[in-house]
C-alpha positions in Angstrom: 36.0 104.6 22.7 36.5 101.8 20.1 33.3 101.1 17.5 31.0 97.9 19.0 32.1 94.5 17.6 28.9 93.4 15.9 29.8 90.8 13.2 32.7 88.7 13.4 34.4 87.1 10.2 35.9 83.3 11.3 38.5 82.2 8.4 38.6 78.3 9.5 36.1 75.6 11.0 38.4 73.6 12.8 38.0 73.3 16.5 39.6 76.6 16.8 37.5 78.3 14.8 34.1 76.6 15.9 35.4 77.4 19.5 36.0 81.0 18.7 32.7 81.7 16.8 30.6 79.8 19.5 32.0 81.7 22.3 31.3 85.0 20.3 28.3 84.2 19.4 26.8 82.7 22.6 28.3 86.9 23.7 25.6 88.4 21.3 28.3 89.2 18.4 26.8 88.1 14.8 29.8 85.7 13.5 30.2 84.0 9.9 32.6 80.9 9.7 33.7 80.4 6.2 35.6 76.9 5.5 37.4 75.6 1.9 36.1 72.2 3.0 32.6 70.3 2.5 32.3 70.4 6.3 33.7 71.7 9.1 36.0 70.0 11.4 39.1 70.3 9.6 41.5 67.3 11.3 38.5 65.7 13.4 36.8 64.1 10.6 35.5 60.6 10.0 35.3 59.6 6.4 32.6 56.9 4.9 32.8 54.2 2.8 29.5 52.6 2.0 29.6 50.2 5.0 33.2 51.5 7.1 33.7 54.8 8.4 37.5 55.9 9.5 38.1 58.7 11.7 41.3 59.0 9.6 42.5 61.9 11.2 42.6 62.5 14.8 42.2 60.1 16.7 41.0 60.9 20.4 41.3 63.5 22.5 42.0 64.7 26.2 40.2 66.5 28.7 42.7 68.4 31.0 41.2 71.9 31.7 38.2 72.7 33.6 36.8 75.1 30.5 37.2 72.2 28.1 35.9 69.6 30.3 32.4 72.2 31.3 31.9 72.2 27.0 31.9 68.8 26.6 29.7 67.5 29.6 26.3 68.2 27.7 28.0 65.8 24.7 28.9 63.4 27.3 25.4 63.3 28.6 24.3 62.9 24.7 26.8 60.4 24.2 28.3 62.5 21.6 31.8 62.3 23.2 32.5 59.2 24.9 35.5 57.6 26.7 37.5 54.8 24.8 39.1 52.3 27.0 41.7 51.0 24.5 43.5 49.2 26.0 46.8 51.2 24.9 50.0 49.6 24.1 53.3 50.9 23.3 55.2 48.6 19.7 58.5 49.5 19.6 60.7 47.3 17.6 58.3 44.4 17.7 58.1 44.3 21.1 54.5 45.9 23.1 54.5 47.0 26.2 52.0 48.9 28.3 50.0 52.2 27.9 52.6 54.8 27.8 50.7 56.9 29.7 49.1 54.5 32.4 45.9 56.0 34.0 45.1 58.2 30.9 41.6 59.1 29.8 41.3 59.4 26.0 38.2 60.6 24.8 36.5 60.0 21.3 33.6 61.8 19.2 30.9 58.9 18.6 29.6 57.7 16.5 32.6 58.9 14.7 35.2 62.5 15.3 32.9 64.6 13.2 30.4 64.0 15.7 32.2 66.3 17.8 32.9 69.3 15.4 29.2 68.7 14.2 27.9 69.4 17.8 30.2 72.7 18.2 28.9 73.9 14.8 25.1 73.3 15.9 23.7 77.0 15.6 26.5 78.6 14.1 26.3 79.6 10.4 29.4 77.8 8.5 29.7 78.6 4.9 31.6 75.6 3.2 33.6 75.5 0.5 34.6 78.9 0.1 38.6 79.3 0.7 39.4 82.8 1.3 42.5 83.9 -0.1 42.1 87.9 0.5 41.8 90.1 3.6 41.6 94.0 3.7 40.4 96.6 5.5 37.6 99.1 3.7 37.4 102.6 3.4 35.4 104.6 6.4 33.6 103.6 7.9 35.6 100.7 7.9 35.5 97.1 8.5 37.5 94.0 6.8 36.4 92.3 3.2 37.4 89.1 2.1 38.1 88.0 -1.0 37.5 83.9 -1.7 36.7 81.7 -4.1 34.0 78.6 -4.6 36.0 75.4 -4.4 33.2 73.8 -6.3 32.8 76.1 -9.2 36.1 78.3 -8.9 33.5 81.5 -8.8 35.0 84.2 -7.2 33.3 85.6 -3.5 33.3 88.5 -1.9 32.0 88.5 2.0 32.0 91.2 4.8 32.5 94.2 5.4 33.3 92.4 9.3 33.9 94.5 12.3 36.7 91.7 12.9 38.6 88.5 11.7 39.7 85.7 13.1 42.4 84.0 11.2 41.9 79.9 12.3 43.7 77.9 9.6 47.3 75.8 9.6 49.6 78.3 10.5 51.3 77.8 7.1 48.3 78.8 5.4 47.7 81.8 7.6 51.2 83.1 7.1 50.4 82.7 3.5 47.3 84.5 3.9 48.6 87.6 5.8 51.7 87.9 3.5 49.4 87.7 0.2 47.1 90.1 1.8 49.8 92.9 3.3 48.7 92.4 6.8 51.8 93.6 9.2 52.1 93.5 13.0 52.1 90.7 15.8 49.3 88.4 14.4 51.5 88.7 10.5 54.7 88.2 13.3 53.7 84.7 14.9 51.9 83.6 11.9 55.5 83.9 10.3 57.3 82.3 13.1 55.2 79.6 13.1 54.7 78.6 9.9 56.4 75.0 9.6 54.8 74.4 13.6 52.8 71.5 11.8 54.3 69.0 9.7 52.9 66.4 7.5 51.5 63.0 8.7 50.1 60.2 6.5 47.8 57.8 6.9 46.5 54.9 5.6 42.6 53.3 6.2 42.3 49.9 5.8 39.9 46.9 6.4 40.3 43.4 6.6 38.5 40.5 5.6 39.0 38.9 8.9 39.0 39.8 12.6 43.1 40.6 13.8 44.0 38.5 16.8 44.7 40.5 19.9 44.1 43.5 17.7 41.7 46.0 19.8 42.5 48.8 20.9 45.5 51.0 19.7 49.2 50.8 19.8 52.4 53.9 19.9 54.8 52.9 17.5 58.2 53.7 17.1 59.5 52.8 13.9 60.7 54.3 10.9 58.0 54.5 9.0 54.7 53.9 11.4 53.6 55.8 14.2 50.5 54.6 14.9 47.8 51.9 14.4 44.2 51.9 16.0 41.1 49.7 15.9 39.0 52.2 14.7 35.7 49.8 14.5 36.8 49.1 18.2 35.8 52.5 19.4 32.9 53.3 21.1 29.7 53.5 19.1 31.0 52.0 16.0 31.0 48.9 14.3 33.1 46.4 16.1 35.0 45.7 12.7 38.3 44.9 11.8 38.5 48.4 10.5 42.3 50.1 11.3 43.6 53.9 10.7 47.7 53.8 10.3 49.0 56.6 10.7 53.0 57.3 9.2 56.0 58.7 11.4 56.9 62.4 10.6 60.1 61.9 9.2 58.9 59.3 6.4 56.0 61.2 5.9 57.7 64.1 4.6 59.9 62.1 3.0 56.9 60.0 1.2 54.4 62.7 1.5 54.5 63.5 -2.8 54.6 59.5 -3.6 52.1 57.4 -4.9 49.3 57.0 -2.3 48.1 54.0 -2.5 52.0 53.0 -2.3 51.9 54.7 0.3 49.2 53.1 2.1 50.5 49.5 1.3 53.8 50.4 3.2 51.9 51.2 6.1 50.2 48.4 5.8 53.4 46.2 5.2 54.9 48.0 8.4 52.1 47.2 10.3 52.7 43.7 9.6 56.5 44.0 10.2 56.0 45.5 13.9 53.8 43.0 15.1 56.1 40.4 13.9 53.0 38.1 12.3 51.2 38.4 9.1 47.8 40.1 9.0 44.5 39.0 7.5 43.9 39.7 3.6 43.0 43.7 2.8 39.2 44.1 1.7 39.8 47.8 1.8 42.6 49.9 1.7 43.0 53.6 0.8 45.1 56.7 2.0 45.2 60.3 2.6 47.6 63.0 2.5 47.3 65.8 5.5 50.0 68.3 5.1 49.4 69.8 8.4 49.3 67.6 11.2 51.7 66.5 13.3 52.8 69.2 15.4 56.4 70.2 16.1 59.0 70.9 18.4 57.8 74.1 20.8 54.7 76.3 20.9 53.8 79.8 21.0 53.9 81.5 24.8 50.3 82.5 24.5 47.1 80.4 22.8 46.5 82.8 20.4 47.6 86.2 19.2 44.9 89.3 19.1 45.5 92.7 16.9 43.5 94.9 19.0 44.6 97.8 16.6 43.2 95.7 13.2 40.6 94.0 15.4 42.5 90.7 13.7 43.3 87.3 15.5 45.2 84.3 15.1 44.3 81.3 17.4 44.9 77.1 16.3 46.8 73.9 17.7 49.4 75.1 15.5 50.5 77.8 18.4 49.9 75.3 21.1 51.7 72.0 20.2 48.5 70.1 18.0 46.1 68.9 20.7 42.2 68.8 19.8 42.1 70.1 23.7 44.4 72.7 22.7 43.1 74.0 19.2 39.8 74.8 21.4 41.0 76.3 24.4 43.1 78.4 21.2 40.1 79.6 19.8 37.9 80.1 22.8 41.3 82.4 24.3 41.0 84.2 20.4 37.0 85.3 21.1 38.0 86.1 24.9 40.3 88.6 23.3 38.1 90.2 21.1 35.6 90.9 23.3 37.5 92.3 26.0 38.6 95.8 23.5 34.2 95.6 23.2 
């Protein structure tokens, strides 16, 4: 008869991971998120700037499955997550057309992303900052140890021992992981096979002096070098601003992704301008950001998240499932599932 799961390590506080430790924990299981950032959320993230606040990385998210849709109705009756009309418009080659998806509901964390992460984490203990970079199983009577270090002070941690780990990181970074660590089997297996599953994405955050005409809203792009450009003061609960999140095309932002950033950001800016066919008002703000895992690739895993029951280790994330906030939960809730079924 396998050993009760009591304590649960969580490497990861991205949707997957706050998914996975919230379900585990709401089963009675003691669980410990550990995160290399200053707060969790990893992708769903709204950065500050004195008076303007971007939610430069993603940007709304859908609702499709009933599991997903039962989480997020006490947030809707908060007015924590909240339905952003657009309108939607499709910019390809100069020309805009309609809402490629006509009929859609996108959904949006107010008043910015984090405020949907934030809500998740509510209860659970996070420890941030602390990038674990070692996982191995103790001596009898067993249990997994981590090995980590302080981002802040480059201190070296130690954390467990953990009945079990959940791996919920890039896939890149949890291939990494297992392969420094020595960790075989199937969760080492699809962490391997999909390590490049998320690609980089760039982004630029920018505010103008002046309002943009017929600028609400948010627009698909195809082009070269843009993929996307939103209103982000336009969304619900925020400003009302002419503050914008650009987002670069895969291709060009692999290409790009080591260049100058704020060159960068200025040739989203200039591409902006280019696709609309019209100038833009003057720049009062501009910056950009690099995320090296973000724009998911061709394919996905068959399952939405792999579980060790022999090493009590699992791997769950949007990188398995094709890069949907939607996806990265139901990815982490299906990693706790699988854990406490071998209880």
């Amino acid at each position: 008869m396998p050993a009760p799961l009591r304590s649960v390590a969580v490497v990861g506080g991205g949707l997957a991971g706050l998914a996975a430790a919230g379900a585990l924990q709401q089963a009675g299981v003691g669980v410990t998120v550990f995160d290399k950032g200053r707060s969790a959320g990893g992708r769903v993230t709204t950065r500050r700037r004195e008076a303007l606040q971007f939610d430069h990385g993603a940007q709304f998210f859908t609702v499709r499955t009933p599991a997903f849709a039962a989480a997020l109705r006490p947030l809707q009756d908060q007015g924590v997550v909240q339905r952003w009309h657009g309108p939607f418009r499709t910019l390809e080659r100069g020309v805009v057309s309609g809402d490629p998806r006509p009929g859609a509901e996108r959904w949006v964390g107010a008043p910015g992303m984090s405020a949907l992460p934030r809500a998740f984490a509510a209860g659970l203990t996070v420890v941030v900052g602390s990038r674990i970079d070692g996982l191995r199983r103790a001596a009898a009577p067993g249990g997994w140890l981590l090995a980590g270090i302080d981002v802040a002070t480059g201190a070296a941690l130690a954390h467990g021992p953990f009945d079990a780990v959940v791996v919920a990181i890039p896939t890149a970074q949890a291939h990494a992981l297992l392969r420094t660590s020595g960790l075989a089997g199937p969760v080492a297996d699809a962490a391997a096979a999909r390590a490049d599953a998320l690609q980089p994405c760039l982004a630029a955050l920018v505010a103008f002096a002046a309002p943009l005409a017929d600028g609400d809203g948010a627009w698909f792009v195809t082009d070269d070098e843009l993929a996307w450009a939103a209103h982000d003061g336009g969304k619900p609960g925020r400003s009302g601003g002419p503050v914008y999140v650009l987002h670069g095309a895969g291709a060009w932002s692999a290409q790009q992704f080591a260049q100058d950033l704020d060159g960068n950001a200025q040739a989203l800016v200039a591409a902006f301008a280019r696709c609309l066919g019209r100038s833009l008002p003057q720049v009062a703000h501009l910056e950009g950001h690099r995320w090296r895992y973000a724009l998911a690739a061709e394919g996905e895993l068959a399952r939405a998240c792999v579980v060790d029951a022999d090493q009590r280790l699992a791997l769950c994330g949007d990188g398995l499932v094709g890069g949907r906030v939607e996806g990265a939960w139901g990815s982490g809730l299906a990693a706790a599932e699988g854990l406490l079924a071998m209880r």
